[in-house]
MARFILO-140785 format. One record per atom (N, C-alpha, C, CB): residue in one letter; x, y, z. Coordinates in steps of 0.05 Angstrom, whole numbers, padded with zeros to 5 digits, always signed. Glycine has a CB too. Layout:
<nupas>
AXYZ ...
</nupas>
This chain:
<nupas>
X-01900+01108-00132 X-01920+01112-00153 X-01906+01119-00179 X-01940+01135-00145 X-01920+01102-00201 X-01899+01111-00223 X-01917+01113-00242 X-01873+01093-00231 X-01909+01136-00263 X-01925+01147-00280 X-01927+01130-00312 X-01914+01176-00281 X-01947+01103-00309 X-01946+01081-00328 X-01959+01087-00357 X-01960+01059-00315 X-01976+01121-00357 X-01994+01117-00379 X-01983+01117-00400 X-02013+01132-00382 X-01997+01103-00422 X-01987+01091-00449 X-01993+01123-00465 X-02009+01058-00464 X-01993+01143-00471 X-02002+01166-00480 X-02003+01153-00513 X-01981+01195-00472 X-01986+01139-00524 X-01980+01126-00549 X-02003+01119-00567 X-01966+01101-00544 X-02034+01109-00542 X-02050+01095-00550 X-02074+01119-00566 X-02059+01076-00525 X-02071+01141-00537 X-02089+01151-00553 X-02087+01161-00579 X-02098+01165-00542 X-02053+01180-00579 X-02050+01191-00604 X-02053+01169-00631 X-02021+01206-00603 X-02050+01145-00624 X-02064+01128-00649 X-02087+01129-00653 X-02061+01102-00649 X-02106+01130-00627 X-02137+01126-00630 X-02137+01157-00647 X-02158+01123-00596 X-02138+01180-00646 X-02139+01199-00656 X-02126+01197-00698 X-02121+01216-00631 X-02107+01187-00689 X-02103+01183-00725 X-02116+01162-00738 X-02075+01178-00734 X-02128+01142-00725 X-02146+01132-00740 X-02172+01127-00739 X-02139+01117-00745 X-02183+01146-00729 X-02210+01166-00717 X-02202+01180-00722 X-02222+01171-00693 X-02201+01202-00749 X-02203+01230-00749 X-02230+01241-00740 X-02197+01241-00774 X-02247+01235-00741 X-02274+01241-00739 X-02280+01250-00711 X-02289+01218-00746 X-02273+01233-00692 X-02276+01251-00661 X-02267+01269-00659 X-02267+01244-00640 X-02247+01281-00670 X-02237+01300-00661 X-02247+01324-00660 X-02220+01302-00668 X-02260+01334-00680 X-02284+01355-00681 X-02302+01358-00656 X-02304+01347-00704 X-02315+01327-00653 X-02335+01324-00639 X-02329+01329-00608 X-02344+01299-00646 X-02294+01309-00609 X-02298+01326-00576 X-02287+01334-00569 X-02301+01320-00555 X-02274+01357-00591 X-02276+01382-00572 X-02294+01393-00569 X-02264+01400-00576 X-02312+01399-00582 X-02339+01414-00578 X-02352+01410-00560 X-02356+01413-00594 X-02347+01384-00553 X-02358+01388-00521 X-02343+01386-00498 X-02377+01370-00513 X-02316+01378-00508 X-02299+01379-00480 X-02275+01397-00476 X-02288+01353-00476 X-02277+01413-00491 X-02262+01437-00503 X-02241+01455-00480 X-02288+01459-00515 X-02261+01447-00461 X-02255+01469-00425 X-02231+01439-00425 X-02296+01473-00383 X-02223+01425-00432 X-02204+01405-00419 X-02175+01398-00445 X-02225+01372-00410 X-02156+01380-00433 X-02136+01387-00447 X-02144+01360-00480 X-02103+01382-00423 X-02124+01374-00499 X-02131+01355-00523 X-02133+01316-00513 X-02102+01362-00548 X-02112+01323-00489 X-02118+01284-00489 X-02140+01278-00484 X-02102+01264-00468 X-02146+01290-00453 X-02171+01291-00433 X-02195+01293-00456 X-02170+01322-00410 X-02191+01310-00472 X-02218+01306-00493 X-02231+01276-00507 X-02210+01322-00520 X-02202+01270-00513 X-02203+01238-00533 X-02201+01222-00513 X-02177+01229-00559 X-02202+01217-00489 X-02203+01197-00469 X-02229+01194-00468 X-02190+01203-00444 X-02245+01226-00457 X-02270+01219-00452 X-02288+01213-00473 X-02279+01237-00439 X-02279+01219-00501 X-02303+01213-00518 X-02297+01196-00523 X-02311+01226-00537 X-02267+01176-00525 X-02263+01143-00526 X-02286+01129-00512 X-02235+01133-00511 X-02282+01137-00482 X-02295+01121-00467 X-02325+01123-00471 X-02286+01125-00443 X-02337+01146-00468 X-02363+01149-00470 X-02377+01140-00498 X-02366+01176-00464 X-02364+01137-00520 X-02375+01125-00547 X-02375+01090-00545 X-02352+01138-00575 X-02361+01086-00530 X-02358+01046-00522 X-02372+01043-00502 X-02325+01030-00510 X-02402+01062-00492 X-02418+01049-00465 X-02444+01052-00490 X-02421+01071-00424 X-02462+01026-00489 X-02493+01034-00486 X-02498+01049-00471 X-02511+01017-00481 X-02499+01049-00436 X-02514+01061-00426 X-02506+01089-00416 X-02523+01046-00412 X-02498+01097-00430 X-02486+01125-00430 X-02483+01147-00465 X-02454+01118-00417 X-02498+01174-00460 X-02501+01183-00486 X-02478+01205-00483 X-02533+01193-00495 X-02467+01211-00503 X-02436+01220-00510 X-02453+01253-00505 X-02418+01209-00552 X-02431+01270-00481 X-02444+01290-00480 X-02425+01305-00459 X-02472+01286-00473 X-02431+01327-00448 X-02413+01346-00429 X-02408+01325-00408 X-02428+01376-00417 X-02382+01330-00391 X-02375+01313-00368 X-02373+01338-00350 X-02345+01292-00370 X-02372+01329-00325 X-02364+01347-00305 X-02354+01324-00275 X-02393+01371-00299 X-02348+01332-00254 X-02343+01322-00233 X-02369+01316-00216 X-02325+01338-00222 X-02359+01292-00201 X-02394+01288-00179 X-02395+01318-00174 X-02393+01265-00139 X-02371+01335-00153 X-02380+01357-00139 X-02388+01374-00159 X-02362+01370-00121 X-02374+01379-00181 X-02385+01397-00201 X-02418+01396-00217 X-02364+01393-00220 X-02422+01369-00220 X-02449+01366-00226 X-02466+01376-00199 X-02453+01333-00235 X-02462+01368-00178 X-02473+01382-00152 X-02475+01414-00147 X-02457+01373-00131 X-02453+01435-00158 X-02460+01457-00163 X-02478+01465-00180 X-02444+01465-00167 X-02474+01451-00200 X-02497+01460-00226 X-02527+01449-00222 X-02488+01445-00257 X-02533+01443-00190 X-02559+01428-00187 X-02568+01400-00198 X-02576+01445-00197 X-02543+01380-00206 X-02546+01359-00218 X-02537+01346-00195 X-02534+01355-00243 X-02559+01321-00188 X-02538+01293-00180 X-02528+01273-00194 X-02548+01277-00163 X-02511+01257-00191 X-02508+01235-00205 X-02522+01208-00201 X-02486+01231-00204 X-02534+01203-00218 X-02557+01181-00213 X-02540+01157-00203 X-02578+01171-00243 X-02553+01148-00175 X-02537+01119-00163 X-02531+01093-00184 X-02558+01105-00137 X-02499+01090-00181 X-02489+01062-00193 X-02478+01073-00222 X-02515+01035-00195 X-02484+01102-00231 X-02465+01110-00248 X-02437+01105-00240 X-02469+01136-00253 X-02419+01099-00269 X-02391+01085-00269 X-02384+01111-00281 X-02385+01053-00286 X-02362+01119-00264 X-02349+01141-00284 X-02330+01140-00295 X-02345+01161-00277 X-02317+01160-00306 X-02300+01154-00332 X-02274+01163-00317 X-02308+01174-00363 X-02240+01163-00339 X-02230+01165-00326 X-02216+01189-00340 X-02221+01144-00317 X-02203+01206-00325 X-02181+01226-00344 X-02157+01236-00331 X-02195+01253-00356 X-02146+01247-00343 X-02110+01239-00335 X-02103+01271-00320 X-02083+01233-00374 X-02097+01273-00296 X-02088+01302-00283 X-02061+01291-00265 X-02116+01317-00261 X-02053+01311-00269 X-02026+01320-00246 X-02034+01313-00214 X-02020+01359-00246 X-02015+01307-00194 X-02011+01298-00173 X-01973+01302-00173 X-02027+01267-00171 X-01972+01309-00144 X-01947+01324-00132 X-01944+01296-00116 X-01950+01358-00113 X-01929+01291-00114 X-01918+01274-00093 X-01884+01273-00083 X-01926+01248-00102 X-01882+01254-00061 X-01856+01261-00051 X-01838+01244-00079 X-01850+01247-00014 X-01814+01249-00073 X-01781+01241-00092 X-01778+01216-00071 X-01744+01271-00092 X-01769+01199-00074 X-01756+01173-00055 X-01722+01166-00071 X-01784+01138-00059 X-01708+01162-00048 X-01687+01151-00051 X-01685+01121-00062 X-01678+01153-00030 X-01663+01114-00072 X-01658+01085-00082 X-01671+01068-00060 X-01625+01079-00087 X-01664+01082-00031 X-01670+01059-00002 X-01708+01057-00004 X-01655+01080+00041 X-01711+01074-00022 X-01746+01078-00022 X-01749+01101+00005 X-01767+01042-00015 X-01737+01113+00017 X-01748+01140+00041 X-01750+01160+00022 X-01724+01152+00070 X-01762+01170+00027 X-01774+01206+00025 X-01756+01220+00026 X-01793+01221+00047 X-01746+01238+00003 X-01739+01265+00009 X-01748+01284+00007 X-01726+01271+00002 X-01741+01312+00015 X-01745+01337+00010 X-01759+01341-00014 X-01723+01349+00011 X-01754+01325-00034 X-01765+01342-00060 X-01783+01336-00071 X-01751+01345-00080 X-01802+01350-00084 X-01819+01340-00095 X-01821+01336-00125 X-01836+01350-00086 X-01842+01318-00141 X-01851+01312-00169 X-01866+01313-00179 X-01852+01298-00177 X-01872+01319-00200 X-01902+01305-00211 X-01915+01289-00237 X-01918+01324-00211 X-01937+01277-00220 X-01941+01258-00244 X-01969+01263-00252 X-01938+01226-00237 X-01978+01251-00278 X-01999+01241-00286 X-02005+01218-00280 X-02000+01242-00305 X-02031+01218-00277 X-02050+01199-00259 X-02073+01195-00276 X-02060+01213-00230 X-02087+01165-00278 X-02111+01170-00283 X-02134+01168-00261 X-02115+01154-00303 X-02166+01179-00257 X-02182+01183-00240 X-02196+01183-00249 X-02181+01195-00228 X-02217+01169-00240 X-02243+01161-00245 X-02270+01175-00223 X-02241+01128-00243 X-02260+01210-00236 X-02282+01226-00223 X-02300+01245-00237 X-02272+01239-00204 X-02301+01237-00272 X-02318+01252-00283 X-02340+01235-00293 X-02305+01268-00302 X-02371+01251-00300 X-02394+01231-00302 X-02405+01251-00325 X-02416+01223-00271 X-02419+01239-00343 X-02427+01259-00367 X-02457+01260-00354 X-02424+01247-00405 X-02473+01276-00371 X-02492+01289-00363 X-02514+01271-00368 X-02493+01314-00374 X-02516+01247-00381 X-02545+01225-00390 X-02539+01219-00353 X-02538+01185-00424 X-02517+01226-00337 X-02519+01198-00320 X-02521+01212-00304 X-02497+01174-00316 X-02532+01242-00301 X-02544+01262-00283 X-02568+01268-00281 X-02537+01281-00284 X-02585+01273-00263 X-02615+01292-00261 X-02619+01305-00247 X-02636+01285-00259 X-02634+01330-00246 X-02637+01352-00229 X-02642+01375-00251 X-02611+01356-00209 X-02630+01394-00239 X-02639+01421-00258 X-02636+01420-00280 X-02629+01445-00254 X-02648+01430-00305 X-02645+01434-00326 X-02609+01441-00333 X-02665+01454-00330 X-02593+01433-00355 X-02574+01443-00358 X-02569+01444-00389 X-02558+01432-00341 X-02561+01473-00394 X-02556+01471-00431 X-02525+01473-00433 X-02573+01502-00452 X-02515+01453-00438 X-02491+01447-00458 X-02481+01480-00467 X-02504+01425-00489 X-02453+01483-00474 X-02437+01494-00499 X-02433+01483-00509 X-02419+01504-00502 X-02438+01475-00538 X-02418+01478-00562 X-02400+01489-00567 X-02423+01483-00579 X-02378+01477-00572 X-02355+01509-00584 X-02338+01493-00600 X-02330+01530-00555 X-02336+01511-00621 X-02314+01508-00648 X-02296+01519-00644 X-02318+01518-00674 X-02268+01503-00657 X-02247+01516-00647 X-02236+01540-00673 X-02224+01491-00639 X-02228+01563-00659 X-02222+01581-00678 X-02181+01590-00667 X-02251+01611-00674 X-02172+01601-00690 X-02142+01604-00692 X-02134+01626-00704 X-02129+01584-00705 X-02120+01648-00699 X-02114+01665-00718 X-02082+01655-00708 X-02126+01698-00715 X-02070+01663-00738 X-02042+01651-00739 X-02026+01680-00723 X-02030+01641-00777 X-02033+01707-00732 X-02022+01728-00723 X-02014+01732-00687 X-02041+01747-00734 X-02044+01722-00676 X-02042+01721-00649 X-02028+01705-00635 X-02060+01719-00641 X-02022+01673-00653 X-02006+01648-00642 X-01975+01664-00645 X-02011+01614-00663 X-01969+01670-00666 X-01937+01676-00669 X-01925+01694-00646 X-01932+01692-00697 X-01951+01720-00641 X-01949+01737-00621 X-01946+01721-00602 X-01968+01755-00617 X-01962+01701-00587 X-01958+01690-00556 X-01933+01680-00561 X-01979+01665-00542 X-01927+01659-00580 X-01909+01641-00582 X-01886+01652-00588 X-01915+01622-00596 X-01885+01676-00586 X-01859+01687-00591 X-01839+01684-00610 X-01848+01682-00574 X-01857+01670-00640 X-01845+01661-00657 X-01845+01681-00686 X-01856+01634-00657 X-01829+01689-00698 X-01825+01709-00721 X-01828+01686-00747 X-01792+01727-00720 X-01848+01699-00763 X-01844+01681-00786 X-01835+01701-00807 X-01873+01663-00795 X-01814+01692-00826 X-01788+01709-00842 X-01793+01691-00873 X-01748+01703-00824 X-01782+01718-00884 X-01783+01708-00919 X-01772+01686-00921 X-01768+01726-00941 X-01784+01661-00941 X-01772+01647-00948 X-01751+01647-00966 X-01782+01636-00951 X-01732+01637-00963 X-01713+01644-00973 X-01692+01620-00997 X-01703+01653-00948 X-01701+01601-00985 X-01689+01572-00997 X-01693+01570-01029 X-01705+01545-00983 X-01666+01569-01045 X-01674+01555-01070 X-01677+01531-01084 X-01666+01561-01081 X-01682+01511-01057 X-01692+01483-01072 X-01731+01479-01065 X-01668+01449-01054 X-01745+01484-01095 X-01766+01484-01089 X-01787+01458-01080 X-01771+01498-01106 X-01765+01439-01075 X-01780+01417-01061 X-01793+01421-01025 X-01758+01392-01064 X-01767+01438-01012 X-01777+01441-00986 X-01801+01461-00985 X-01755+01449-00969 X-01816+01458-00961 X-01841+01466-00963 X-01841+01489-00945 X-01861+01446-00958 X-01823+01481-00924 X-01811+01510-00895 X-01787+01495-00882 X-01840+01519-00860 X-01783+01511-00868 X-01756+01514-00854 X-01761+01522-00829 X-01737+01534-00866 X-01757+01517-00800 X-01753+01529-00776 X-01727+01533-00759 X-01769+01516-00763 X-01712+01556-00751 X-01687+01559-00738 X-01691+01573-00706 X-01669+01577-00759 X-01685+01572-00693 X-01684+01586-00666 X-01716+01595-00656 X-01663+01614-00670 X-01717+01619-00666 X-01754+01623-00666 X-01758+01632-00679 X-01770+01634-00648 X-01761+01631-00704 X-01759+01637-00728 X-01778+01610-00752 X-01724+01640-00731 X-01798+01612-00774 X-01807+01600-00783 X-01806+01608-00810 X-01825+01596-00772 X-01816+01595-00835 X-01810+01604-00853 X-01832+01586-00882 X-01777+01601-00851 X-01841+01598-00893 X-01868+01580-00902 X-01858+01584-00939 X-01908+01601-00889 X-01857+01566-00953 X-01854+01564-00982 X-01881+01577-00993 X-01848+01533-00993 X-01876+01597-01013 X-01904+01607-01018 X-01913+01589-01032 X-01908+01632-01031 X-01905+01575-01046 X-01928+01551-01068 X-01918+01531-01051 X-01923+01544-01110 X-01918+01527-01027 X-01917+01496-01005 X-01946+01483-01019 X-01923+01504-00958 X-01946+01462-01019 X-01972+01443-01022 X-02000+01454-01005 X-01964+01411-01010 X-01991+01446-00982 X-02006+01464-00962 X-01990+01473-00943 X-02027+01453-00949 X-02005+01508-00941 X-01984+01522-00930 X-01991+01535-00899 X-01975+01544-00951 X-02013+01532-00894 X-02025+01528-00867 X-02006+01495-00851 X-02066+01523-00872 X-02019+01472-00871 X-02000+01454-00848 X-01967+01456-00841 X-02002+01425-00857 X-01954+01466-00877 X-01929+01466-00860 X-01922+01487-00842 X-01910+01465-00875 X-01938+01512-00838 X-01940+01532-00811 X-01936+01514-00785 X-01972+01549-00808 X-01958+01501-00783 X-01964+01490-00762 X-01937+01468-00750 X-01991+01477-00767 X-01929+01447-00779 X-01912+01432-00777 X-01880+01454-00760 X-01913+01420-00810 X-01872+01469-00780 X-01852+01496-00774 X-01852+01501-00744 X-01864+01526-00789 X-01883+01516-00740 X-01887+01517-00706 X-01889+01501-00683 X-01906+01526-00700 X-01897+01480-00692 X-01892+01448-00672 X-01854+01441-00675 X-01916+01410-00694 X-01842+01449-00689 X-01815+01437-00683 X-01806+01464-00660 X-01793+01432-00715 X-01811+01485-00668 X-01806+01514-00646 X-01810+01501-00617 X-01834+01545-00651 X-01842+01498-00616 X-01858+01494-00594 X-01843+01466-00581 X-01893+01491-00602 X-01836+01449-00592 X-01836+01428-00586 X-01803+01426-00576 X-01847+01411-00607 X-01790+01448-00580 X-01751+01445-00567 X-01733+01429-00588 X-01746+01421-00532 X-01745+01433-00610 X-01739+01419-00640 X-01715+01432-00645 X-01763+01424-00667 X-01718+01453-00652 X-01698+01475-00660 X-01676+01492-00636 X-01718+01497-00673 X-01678+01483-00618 X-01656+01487-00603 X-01631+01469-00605 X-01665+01487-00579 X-01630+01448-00610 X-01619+01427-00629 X-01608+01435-00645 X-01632+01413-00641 X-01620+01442-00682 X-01604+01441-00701 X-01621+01461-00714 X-01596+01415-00714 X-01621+01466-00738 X-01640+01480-00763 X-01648+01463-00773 X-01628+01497-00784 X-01677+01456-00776 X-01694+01438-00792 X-01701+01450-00814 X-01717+01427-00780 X-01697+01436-00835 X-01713+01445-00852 X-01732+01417-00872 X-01692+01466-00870 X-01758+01423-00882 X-01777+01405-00884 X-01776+01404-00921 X-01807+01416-00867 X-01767+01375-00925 X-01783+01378-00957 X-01794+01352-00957 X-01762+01383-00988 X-01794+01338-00980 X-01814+01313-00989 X-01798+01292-00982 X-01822+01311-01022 X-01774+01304-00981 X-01756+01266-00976 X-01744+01271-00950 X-01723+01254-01002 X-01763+01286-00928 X-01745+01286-00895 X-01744+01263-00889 X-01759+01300-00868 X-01732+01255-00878 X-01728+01232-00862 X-01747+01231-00844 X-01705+01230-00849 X-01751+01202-00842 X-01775+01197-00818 X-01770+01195-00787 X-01788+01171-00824 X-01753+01210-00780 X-01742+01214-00747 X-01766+01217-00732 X-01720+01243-00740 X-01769+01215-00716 X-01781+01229-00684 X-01786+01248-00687 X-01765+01232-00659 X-01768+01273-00693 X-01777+01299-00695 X-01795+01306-00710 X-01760+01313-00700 X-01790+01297-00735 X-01817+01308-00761 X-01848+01288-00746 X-01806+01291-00809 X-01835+01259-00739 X-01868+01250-00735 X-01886+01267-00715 X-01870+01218-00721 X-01864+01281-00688 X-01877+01293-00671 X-01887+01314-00687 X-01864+01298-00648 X-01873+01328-00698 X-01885+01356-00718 X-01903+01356-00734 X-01868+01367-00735 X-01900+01325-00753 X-01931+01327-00770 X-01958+01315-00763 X-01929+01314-00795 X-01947+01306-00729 X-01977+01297-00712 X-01987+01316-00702 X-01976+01277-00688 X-01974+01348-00698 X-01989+01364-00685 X-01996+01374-00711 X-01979+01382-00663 X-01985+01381-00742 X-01995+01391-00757 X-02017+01376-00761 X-01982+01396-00774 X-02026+01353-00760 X-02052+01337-00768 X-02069+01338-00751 X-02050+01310-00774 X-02065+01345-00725 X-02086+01346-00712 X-02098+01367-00715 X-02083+01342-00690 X-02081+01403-00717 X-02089+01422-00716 X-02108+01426-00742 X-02069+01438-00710 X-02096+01413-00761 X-02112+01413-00788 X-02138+01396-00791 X-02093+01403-00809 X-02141+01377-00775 X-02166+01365-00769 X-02181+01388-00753 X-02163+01336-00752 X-02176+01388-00732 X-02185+01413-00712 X-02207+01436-00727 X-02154+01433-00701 X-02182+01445-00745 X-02196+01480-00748 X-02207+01468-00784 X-02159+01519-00746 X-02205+01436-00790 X-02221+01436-00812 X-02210+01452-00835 X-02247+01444-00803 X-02185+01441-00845 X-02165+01447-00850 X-02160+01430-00875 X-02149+01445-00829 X-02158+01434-00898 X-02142+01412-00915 X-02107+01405-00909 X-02145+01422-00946 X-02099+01386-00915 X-02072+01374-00914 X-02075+01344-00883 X-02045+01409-00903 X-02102+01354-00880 X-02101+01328-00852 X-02094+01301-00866 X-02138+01322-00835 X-02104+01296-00900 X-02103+01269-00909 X-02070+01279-00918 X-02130+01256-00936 X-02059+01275-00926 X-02038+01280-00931 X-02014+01266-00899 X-02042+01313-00941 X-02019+01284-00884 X-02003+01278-00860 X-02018+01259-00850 X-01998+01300-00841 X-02041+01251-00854 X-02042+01225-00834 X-02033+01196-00844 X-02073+01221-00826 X-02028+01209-00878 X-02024+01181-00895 X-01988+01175-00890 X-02033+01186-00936 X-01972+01206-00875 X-01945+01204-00879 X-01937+01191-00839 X-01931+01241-00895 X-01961+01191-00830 X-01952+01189-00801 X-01962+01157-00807 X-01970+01213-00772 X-01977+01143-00822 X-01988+01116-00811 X-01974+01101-00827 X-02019+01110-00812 X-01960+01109-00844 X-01939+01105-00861 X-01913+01093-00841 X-01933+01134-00878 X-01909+01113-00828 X-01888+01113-00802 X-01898+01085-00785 X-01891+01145-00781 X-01924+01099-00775 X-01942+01071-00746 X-01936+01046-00767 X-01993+01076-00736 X-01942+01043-00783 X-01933+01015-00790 X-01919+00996-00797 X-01937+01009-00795 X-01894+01019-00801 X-01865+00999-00804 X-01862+00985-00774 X-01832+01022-00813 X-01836+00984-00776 X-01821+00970-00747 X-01822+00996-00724 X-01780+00958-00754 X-01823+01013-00724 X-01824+01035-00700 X-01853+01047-00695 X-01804+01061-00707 X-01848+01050-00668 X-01880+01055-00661 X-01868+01084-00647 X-01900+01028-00636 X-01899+01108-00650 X-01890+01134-00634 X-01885+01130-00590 X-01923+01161-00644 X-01864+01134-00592 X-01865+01123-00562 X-01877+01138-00545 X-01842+01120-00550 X-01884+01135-00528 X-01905+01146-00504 X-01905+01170-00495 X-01902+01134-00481 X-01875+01179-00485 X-01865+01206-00486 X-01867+01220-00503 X-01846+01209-00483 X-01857+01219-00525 X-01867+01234-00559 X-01900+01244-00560 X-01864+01204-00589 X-01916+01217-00556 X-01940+01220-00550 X-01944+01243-00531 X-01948+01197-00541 X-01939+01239-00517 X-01948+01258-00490 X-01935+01292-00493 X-01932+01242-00457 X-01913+01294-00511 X-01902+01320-00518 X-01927+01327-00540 X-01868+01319-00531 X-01935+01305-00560 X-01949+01324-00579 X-01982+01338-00569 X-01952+01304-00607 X-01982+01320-00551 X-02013+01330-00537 X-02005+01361-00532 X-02025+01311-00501 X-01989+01361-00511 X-01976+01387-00504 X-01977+01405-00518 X-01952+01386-00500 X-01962+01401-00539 X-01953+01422-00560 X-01974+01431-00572 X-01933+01414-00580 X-01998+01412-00584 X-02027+01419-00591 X-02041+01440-00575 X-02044+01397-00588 X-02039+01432-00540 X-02057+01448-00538 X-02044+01480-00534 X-02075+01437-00515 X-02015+01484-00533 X-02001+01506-00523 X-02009+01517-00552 X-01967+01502-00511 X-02001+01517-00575 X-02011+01527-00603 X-02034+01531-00604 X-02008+01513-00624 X-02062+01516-00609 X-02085+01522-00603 X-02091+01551-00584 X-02094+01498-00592 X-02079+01536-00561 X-02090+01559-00538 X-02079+01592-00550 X-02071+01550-00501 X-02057+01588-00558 X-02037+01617-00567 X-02050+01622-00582 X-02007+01618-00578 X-02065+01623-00608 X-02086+01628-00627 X-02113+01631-00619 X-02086+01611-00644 X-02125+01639-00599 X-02149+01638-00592 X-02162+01656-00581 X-02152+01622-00581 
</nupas>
């Protein structure tokens, strides 16, 4: 079994759809940032299905819901352990794990039974509480070229007081921490970084989080990431799949 998903696709669907992103989290909020934009991908491309809370067959069955016969359900991406195999293909001792996709959640148009009222939820962040989980110190800036906007070293962040915007480059700063950026080298961020891997992964979690919490600087970074998507290099799959990560580990640490 081998772990084929394109993660690449969605983080594009997300930058050029800013607009879902609000939407689903608010309703799919209890699940991870991908799992969110999977299901509201899918559920916005059916007529016969209205964009709304998902749950599992069994789970709709706790809540007194069945799933109405010949509903198609959707699919979303979870972990599975399985055995390690040798080059000969036998089994060893050890185990792995992958992501999988599964087609066992059903939104609620494609249920009936008891009454059921939805949450809404907005996402909220305090930066004080994220630095606390994340174990990350943010320190005087210190740099005298006033083009860079921050700087991140070891666990350590660093924010330009007149940055353009100084919430995203936080976020940008804390996605290279979060993300094993800075165990590497000392980054530091101005207007003419280079367009590596590292900053795209860093200013995709800053754009998302800034879409998220409704944030200015989202246009800004989405114009410097699609800038990137459309030369000759595309964000590769893995990259993809770190920045989901790193979104929801920041989010969650602020909350």
């Amino acid at each position: 079994m081998k772990n084929t998903i394109d993660y690449s696709i969605y983080l594009k669907d997300i930058i050029e759809k800013p607009a879902m992103l609000s939407k689903a989290y608010s309703l799919f909020h209890r699940y991870s940032m991908l799992n969110q934009t999977l299901a509201y991908s899918q559920l916005v491309g059916r007529d016969d299905v209205e964009i709304g809370p998902i749950a599992s067959y069994k789970h709709w069955q706790e809540l007194g819901r069945q799933v109405k016969k010949g509903s198609k359900a959707i699919s979303l991406i979870m972990p599975v352990i399985v055995d390690k195999k040798d080059d000969a293909g036998n089994k060893t001792d050890e185990k792995m794990q992958l992501f999988i996709m599964r087609n066992n959640w059903f939104a609620l148009s494609q249920t009936e039974g008891d009454e059921y009222k939805p949450e809404e939820k907005s996402p909220n962040w305090n930066k004080d509480k994220a630095l606390n989980e994340l174990g990350i110190t943010e320190i005087h800036f210190d740099y005298v070229d006033g083009n860079v906007q921050g700087y991140a070293q070891d666990q350590s962040i660093a924010v330009n007081p007149i940055a353009a915007s100084p919430h995203k480059t936080r976020f940008h700063e804390i996605a290279h921490i979060v993300l094993g950026h800075t165990k590497e080298n000392w980054l530091m961020d101005s207007e003419t970084t280079p367009r590596d891997i590292k900053e795209v992964e860093a200013e995709s979690c800053a754009y998302i989080l800034c879409q998220l919490l409704g944030l200015s600087g989202a246009v800004e970074s989405r114009g410097y990431i699609q800038n990137w998507l459309d030369g000759r290099n595309e964000i590769p799959s893995k990259s993809a799949q770190r920045i989901f990560g790193a979104v929801d580990k920041i989010l969650k640490a602020g909350q």
